[in-house]
VOFIBA-674141 format. One record per residue: residue number from 1; x negated, y, z of N, C-alpha, C, O in turn. Coordinates in nm, 4 decimals. Each point is the difference from the previous one (the first is absolute). Example, Ala and Ser with C-alpha at 12.3 -4.5 7.8 and 13.67 -1.06 7.14 Angstrom:
+-----+----------+----------+----------+----------+----------+----------+----------+----------+----------+----------+----------+----------+
: seq :   n_east :  n_north :     n_up :  ca_east : ca_north :    ca_up :   c_east :  c_north :     c_up :   o_east :  o_north :     o_up :
+-----+----------+----------+----------+----------+----------+----------+----------+----------+----------+----------+----------+----------+
:   1 :  -1.3190 :  -0.5690 :   0.7800 :   0.0890 :   0.1190 :   0.0000 :  -0.0900 :   0.1200 :   0.0000 :  -0.1036 :  -0.0019 :   0.0665 :
:   2 :   0.1386 :   0.1069 :  -0.1385 :  -0.0820 :   0.1190 :   0.0060 :   0.0770 :   0.1090 :   0.0730 :  -0.0509 :   0.1108 :   0.0169 :
+-----+----------+----------+----------+----------+----------+----------+----------+----------+----------+----------+----------+----------+
***
This chain:
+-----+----------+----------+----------+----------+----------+----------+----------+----------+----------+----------+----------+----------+
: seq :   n_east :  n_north :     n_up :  ca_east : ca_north :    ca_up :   c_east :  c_north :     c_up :   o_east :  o_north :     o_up :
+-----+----------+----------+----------+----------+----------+----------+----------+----------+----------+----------+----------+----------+
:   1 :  -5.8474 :   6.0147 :   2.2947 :  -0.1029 :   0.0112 :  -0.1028 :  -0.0622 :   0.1397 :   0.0010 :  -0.1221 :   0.0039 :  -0.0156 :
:   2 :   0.1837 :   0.1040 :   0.0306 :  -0.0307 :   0.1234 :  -0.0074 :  -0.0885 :   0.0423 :   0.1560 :  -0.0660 :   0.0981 :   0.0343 :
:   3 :   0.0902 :  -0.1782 :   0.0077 :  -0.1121 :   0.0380 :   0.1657 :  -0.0968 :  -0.0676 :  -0.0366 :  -0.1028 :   0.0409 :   0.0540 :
:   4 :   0.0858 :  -0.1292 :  -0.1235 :  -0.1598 :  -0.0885 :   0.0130 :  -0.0923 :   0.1090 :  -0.1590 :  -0.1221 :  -0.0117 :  -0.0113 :
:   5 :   0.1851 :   0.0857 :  -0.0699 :  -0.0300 :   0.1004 :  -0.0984 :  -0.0977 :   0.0574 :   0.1105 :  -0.1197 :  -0.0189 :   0.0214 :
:   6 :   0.2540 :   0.1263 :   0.0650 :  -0.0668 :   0.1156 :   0.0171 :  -0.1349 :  -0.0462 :   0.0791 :  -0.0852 :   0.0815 :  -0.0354 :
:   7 :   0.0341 :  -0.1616 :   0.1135 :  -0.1239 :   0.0203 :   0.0479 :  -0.1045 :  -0.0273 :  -0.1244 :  -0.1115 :   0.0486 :  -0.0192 :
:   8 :   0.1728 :  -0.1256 :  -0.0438 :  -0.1301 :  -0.0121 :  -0.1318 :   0.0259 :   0.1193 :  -0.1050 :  -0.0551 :  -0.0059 :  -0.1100 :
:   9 :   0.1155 :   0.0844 :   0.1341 :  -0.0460 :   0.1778 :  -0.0817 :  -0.0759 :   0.0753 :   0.0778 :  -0.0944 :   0.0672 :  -0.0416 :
:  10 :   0.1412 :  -0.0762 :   0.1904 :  -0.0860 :   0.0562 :   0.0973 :  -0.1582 :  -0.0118 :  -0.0237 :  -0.0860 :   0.0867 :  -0.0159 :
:  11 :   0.0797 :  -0.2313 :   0.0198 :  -0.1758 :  -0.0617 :  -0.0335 :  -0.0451 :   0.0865 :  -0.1006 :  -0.0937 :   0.0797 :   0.0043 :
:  12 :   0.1948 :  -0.1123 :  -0.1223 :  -0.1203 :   0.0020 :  -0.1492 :   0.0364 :   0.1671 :   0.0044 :  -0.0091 :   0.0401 :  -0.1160 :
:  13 :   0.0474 :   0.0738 :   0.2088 :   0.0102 :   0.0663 :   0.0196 :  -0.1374 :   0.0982 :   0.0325 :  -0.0618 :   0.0936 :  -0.0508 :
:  14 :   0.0576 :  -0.2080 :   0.2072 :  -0.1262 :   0.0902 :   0.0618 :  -0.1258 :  -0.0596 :  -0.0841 :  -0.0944 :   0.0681 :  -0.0400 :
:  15 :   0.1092 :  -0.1950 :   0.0225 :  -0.1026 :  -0.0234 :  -0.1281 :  -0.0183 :   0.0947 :  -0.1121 :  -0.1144 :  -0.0044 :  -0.0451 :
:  16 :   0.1379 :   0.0295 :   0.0277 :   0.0140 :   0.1087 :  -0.1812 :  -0.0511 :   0.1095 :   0.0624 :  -0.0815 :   0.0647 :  -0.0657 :
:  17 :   0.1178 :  -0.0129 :   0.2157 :  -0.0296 :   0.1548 :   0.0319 :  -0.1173 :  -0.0473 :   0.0563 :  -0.0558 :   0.1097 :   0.0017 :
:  18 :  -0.0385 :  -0.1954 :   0.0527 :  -0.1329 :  -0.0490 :   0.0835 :  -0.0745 :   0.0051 :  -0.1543 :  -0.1076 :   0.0595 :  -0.0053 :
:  19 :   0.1472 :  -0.1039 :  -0.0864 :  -0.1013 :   0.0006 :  -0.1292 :  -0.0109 :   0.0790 :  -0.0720 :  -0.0711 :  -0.0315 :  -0.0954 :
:  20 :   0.1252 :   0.1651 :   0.0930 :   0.0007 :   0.0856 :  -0.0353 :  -0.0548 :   0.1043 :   0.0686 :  -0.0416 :   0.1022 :  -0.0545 :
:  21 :   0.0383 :  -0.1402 :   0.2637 :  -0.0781 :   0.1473 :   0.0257 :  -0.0981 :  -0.0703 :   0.0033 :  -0.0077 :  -0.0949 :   0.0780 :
:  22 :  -0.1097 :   0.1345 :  -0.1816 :  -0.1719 :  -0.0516 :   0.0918 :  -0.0792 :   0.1149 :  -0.0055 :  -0.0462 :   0.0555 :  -0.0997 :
:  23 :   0.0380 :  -0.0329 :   0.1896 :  -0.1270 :   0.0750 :   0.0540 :  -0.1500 :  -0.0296 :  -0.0203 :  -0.0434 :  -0.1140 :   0.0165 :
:  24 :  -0.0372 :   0.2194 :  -0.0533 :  -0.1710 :  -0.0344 :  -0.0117 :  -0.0474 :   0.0697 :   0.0738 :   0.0239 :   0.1205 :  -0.0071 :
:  25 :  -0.0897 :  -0.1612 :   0.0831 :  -0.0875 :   0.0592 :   0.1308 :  -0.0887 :   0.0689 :  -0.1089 :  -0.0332 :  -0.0351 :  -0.1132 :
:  26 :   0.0070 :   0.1454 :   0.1883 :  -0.0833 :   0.0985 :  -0.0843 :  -0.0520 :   0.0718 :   0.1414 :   0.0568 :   0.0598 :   0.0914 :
:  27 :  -0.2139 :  -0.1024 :  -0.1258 :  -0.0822 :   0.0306 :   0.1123 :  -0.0336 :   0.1317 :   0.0326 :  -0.0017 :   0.0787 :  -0.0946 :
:  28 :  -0.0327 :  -0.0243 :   0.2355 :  -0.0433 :   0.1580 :  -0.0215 :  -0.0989 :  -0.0100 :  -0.0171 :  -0.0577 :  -0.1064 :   0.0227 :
:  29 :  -0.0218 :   0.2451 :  -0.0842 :  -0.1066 :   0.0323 :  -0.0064 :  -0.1363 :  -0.0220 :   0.0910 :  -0.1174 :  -0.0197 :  -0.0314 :
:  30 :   0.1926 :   0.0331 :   0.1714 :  -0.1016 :  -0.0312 :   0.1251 :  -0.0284 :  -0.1334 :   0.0168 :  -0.1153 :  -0.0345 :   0.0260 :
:  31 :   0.1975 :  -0.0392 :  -0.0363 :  -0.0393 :  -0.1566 :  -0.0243 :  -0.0526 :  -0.0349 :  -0.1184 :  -0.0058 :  -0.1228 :  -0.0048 :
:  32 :  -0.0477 :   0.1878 :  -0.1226 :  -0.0266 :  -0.0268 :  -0.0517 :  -0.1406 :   0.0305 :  -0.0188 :  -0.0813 :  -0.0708 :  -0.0593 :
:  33 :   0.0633 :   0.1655 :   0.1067 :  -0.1370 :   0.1170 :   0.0660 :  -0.0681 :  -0.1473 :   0.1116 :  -0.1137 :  -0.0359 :  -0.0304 :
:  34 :   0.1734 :  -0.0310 :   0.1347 :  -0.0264 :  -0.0177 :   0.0790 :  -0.0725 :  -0.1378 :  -0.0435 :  -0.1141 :  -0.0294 :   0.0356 :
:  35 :   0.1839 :  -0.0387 :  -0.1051 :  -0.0486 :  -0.1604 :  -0.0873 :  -0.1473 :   0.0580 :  -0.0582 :  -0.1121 :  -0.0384 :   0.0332 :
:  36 :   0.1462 :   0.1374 :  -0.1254 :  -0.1214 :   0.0078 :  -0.0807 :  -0.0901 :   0.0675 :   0.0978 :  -0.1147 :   0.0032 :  -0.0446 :
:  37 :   0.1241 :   0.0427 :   0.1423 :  -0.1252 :   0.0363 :   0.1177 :  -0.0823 :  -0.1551 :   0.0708 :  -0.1193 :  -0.0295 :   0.0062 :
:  38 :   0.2418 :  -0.0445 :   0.0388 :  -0.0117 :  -0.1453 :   0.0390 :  -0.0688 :  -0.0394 :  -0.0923 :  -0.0918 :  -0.0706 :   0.0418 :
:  39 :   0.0927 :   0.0867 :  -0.1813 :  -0.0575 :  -0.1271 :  -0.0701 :  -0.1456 :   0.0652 :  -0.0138 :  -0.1002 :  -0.0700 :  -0.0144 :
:  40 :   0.0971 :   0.2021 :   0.0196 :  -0.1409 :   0.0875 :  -0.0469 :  -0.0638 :  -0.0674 :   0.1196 :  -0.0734 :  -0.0928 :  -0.0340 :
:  41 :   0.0812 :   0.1145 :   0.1723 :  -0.0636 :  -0.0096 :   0.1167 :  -0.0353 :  -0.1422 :   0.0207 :  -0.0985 :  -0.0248 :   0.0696 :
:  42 :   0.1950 :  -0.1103 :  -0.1428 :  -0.0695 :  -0.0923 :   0.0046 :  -0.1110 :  -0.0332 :  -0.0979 :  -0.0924 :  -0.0755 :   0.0302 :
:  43 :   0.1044 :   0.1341 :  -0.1481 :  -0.0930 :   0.0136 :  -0.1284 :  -0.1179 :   0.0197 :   0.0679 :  -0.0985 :  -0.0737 :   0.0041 :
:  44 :   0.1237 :   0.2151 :   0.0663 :  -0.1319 :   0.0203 :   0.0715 :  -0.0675 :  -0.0958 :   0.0546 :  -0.1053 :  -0.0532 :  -0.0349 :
:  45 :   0.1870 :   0.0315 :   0.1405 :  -0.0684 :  -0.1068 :   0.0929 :  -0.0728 :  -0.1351 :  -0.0591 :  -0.1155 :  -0.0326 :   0.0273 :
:  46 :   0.2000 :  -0.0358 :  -0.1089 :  -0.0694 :  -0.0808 :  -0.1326 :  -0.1621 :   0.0191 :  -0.0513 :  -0.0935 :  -0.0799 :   0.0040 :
:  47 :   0.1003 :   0.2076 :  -0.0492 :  -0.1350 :   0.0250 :  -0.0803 :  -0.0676 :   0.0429 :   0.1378 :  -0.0954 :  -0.0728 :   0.0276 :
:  48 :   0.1165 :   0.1553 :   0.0492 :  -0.0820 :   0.0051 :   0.1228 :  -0.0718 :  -0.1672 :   0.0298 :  -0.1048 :  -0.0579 :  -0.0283 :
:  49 :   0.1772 :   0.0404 :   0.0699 :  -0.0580 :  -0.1826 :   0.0402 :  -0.1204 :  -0.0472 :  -0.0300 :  -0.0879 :  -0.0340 :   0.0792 :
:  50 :   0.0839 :   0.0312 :  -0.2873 :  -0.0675 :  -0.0245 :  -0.1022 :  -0.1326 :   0.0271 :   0.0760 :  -0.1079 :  -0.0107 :  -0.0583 :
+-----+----------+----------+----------+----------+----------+----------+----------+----------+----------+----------+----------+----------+
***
């Protein structure tokens, strides 16, 4: 009885520690520089067209 336990503490183990680390991508600055250049340059191109 005590061997079929320990793998199910193991689980709800690494479970408990996976939900607890979360990480948030937190973008750099240069990629963020770089989108809002992308989106300006298609803006442009847009009203250019017109």
């Amino acid at each position: 009885m005590l061997k079929k336990m320990i793998p199910l503490a193991g689980l709800l183990a690494a479970f408990s520690a996976q939900a607890t680390d979360i990480t948030v991508a937190v973008p750099e600055p240069e990629s963020v520089s770089l989108v809002l250049v992308g989106l300006g340059l298609i803006g442009w191109i847009v009203i250019r067209r017109k």
